[in-house]
PDB file of N, CA, C and O in Angstrom:
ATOM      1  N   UNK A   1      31.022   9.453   3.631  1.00  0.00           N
ATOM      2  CA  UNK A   1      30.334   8.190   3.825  1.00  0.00           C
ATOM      3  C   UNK A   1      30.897   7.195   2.804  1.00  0.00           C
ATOM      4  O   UNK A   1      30.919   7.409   1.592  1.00  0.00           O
ATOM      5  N   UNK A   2      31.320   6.160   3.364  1.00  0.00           N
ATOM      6  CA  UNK A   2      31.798   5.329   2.560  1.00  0.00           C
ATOM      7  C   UNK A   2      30.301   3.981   1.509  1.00  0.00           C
ATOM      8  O   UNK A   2      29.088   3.901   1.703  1.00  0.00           O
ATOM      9  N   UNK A   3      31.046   3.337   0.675  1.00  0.00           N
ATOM     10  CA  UNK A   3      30.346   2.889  -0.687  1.00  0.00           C
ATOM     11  C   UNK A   3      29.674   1.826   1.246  1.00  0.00           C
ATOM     12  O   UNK A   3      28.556   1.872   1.761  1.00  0.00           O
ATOM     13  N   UNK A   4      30.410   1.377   1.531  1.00  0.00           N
ATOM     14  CA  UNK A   4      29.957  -0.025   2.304  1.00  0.00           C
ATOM     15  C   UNK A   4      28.488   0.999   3.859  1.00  0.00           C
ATOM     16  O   UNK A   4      27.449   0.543   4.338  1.00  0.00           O
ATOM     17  N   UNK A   5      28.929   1.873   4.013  1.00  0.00           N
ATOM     18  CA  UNK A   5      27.979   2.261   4.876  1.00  0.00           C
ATOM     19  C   UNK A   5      26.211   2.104   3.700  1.00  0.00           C
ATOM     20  O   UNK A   5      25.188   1.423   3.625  1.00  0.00           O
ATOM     21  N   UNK A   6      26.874   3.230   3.047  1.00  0.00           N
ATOM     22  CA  UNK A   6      25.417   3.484   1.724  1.00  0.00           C
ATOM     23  C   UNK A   6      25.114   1.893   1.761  1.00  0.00           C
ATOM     24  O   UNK A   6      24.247   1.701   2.613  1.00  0.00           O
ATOM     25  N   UNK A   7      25.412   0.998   1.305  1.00  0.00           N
ATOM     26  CA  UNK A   7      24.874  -0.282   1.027  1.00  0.00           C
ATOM     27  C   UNK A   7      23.918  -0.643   2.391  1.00  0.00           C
ATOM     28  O   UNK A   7      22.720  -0.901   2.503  1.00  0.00           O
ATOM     29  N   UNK A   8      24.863  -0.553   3.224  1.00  0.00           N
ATOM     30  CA  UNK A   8      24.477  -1.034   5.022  1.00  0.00           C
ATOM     31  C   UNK A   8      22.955  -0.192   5.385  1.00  0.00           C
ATOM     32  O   UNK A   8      22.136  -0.571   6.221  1.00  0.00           O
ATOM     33  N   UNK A   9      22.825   1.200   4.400  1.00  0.00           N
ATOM     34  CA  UNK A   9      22.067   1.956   4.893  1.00  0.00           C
ATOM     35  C   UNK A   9      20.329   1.525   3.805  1.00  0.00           C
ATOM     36  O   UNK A   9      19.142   1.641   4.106  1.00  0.00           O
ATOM     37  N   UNK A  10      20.939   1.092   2.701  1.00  0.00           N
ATOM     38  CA  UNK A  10      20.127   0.438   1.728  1.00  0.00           C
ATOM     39  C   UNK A  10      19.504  -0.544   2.358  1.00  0.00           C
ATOM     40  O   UNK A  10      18.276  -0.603   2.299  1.00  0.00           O
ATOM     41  N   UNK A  11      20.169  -1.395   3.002  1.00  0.00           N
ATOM     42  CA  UNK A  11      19.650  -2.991   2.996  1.00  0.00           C
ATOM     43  C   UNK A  11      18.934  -2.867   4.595  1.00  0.00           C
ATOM     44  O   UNK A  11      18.271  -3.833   4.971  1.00  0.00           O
ATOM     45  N   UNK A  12      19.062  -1.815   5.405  1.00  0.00           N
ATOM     46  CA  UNK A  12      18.309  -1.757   6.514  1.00  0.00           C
ATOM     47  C   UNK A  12      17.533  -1.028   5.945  1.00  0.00           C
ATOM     48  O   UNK A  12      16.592  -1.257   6.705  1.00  0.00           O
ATOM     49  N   UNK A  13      17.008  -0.129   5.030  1.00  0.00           N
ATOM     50  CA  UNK A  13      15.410   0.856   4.785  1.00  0.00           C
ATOM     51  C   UNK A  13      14.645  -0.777   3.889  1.00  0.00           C
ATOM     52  O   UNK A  13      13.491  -1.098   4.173  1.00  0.00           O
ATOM     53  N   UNK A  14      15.336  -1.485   3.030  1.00  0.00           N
ATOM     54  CA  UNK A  14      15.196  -2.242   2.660  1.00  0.00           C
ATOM     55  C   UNK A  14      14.268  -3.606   3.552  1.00  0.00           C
ATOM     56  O   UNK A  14      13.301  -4.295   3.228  1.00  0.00           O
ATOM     57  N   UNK A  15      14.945  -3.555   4.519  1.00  0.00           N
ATOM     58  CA  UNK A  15      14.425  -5.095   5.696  1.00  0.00           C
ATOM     59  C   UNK A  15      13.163  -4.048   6.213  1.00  0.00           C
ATOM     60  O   UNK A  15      12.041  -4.543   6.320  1.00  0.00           O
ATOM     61  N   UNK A  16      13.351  -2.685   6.511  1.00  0.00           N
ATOM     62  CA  UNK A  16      12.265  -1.904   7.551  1.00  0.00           C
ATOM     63  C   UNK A  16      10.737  -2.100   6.587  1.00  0.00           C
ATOM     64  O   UNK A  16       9.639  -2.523   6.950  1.00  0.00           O
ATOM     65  N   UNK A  17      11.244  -1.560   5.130  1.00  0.00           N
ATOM     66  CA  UNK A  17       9.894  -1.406   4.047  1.00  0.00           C
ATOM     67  C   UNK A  17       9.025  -3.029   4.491  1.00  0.00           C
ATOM     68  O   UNK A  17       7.884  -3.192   4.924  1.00  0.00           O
ATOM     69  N   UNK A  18      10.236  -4.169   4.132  1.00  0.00           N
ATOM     70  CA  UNK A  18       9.449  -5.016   3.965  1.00  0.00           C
ATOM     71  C   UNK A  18       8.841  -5.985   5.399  1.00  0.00           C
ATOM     72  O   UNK A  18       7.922  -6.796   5.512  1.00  0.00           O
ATOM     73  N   UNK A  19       9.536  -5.609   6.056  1.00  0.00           N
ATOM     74  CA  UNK A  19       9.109  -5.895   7.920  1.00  0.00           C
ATOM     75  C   UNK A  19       7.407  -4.881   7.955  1.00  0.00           C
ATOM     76  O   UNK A  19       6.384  -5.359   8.443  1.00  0.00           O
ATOM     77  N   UNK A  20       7.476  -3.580   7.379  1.00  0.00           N
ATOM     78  CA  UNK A  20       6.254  -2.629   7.621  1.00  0.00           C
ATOM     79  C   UNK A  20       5.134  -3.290   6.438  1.00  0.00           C
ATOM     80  O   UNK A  20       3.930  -3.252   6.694  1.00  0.00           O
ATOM     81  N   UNK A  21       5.618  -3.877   5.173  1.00  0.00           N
ATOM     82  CA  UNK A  21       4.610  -4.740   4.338  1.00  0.00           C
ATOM     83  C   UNK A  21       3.894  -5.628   4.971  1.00  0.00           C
ATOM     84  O   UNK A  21       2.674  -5.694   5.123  1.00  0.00           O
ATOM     85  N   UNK A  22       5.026  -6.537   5.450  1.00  0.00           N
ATOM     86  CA  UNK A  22       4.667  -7.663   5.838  1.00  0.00           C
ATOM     87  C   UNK A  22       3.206  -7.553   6.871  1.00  0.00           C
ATOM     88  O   UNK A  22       2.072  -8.007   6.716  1.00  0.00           O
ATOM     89  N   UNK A  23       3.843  -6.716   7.989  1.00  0.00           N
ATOM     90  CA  UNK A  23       2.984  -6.597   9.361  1.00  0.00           C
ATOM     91  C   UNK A  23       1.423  -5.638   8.635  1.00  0.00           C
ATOM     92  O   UNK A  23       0.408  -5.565   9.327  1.00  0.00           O
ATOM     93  N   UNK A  24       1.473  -5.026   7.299  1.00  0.00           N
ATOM     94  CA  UNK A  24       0.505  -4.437   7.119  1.00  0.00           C
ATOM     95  C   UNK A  24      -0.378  -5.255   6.509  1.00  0.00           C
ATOM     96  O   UNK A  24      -1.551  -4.886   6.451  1.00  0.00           O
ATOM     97  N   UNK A  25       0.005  -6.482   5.957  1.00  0.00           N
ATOM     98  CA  UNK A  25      -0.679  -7.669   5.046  1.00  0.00           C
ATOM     99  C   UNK A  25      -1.179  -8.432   6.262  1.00  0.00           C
ATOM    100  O   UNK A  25      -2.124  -9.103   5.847  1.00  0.00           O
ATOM    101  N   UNK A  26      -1.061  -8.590   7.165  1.00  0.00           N
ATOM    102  CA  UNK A  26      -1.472  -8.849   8.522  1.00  0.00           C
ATOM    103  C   UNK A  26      -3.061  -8.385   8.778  1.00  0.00           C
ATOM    104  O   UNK A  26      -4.087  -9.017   8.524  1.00  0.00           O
ATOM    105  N   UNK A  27      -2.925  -7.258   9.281  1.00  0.00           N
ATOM    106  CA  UNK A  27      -3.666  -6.471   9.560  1.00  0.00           C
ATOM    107  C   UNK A  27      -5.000  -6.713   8.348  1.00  0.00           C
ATOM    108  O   UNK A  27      -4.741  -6.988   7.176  1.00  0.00           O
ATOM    109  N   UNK A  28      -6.795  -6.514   9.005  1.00  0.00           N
ATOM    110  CA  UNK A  28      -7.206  -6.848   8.175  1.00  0.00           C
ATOM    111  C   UNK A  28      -7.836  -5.718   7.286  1.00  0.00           C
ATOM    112  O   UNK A  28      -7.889  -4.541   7.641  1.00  0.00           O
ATOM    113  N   UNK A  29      -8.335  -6.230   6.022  1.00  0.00           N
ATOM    114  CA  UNK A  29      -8.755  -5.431   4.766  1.00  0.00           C
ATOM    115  C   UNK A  29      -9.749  -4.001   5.276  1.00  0.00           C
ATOM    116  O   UNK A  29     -10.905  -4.395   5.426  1.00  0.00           O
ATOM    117  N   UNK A  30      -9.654  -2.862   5.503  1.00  0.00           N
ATOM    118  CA  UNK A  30     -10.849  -2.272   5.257  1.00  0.00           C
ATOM    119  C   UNK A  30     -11.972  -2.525   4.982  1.00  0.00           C
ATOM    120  O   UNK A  30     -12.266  -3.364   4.131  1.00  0.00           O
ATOM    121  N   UNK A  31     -12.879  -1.803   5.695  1.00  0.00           N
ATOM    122  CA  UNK A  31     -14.416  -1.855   5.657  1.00  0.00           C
ATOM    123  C   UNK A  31     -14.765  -1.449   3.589  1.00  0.00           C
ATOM    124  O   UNK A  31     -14.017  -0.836   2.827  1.00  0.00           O
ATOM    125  N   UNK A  32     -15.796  -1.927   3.356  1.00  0.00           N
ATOM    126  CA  UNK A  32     -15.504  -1.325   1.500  1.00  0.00           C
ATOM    127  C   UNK A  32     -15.530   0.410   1.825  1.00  0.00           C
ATOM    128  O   UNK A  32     -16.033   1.184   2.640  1.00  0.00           O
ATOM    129  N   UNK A  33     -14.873   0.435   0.934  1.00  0.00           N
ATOM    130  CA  UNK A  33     -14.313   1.982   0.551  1.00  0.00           C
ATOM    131  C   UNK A  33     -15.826   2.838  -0.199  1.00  0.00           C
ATOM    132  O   UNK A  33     -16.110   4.031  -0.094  1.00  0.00           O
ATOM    133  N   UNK A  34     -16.273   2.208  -0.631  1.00  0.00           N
ATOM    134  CA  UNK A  34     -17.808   3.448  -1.327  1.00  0.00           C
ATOM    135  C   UNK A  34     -18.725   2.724  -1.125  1.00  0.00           C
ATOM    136  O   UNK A  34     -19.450   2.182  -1.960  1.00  0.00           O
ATOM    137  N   UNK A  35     -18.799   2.595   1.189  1.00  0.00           N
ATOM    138  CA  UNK A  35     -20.113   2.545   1.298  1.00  0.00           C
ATOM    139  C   UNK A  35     -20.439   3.559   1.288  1.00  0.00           C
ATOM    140  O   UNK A  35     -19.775   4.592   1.374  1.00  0.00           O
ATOM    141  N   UNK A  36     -22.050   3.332   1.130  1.00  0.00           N
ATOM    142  CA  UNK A  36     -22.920   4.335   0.668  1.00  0.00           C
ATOM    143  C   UNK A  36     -23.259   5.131  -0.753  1.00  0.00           C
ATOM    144  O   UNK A  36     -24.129   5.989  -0.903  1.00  0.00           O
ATOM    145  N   UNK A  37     -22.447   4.678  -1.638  1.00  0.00           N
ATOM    146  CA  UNK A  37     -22.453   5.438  -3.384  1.00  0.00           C
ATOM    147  C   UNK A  37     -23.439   4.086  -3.492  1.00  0.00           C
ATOM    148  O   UNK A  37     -23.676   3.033  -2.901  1.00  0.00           O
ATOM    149  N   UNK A  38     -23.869   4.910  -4.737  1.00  0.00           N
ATOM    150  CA  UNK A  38     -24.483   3.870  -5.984  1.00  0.00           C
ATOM    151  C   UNK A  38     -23.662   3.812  -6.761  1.00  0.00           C
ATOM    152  O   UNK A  38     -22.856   4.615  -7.231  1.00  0.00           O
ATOM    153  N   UNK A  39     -24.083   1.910  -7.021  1.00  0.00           N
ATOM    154  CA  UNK A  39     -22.984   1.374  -7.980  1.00  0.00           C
ATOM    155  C   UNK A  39     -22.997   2.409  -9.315  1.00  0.00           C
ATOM    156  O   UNK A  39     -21.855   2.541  -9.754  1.00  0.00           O
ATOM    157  N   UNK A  40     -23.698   2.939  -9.836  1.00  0.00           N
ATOM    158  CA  UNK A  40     -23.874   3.423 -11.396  1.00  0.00           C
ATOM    159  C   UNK A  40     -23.504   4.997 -10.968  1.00  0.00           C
ATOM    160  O   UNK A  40     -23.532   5.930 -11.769  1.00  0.00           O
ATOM    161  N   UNK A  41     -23.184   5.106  -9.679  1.00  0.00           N
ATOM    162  CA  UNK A  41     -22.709   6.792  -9.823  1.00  0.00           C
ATOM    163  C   UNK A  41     -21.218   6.359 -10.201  1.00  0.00           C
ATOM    164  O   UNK A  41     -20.608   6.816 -11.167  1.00  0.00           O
ATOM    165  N   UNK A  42     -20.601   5.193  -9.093  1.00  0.00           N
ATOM    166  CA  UNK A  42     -19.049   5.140  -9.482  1.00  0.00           C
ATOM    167  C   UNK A  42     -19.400   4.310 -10.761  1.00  0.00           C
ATOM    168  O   UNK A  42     -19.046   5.046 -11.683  1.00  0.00           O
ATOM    169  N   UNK A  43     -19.844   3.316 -11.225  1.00  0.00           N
ATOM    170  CA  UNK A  43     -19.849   3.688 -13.028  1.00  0.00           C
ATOM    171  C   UNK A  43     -19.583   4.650 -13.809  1.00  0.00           C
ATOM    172  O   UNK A  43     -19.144   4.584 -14.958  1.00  0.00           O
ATOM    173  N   UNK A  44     -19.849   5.573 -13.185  1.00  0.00           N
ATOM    174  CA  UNK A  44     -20.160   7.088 -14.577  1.00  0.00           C
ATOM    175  C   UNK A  44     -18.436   7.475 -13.740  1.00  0.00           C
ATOM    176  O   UNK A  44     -17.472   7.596 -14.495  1.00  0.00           O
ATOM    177  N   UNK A  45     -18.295   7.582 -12.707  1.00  0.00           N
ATOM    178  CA  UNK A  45     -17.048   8.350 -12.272  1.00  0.00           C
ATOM    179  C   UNK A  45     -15.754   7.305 -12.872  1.00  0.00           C
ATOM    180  O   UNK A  45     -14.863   7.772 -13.582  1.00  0.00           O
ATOM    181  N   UNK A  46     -15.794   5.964 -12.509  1.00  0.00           N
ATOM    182  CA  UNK A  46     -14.730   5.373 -13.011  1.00  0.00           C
ATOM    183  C   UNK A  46     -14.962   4.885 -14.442  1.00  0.00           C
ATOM    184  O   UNK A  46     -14.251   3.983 -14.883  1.00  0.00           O
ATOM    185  N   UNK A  47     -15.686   5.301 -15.004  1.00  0.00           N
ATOM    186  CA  UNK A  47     -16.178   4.489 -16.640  1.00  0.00           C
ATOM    187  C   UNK A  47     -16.377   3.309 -16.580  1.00  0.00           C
ATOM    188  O   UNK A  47     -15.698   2.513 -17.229  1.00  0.00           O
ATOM    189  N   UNK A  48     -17.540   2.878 -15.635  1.00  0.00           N
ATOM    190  CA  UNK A  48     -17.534   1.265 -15.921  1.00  0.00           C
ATOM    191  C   UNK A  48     -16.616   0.686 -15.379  1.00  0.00           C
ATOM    192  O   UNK A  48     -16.761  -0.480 -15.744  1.00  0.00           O
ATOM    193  N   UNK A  49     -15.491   0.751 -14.542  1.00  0.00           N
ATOM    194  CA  UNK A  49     -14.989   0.414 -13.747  1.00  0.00           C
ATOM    195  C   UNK A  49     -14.880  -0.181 -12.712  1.00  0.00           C
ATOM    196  O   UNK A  49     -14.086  -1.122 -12.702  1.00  0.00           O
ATOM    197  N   UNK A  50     -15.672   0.163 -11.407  1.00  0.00           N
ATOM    198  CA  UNK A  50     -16.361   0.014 -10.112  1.00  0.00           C
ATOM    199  C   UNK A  50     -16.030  -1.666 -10.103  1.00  0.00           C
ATOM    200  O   UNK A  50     -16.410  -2.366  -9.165  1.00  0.00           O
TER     201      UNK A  50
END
């Protein structure tokens, strides 16, 4: 495999990642992630975090 394919093969995973970003920043946010916890359980789990 030559130096110029590897590059050719870079810069297309390259355009795909950011074509699959793009279209995923699109798409909308998730429902919240810890429905149903209490805030002060993920307190104690993330240290005050949450």
């Amino acid at each position: 495999m030559s130096l110029i394919e590897e590059e050719e093969q870079v810069i297309a995973r390259v355009q795909e990642y950011l074509a699959d970003r793009e279209e995923r920043a699109k798409r909308p946010a998730p429902a919240a992630i810890a429905t149903g916890y209490e805030a002060s359980d993920l307190a104690v789990l993330f240290r005050g975090q949450a």
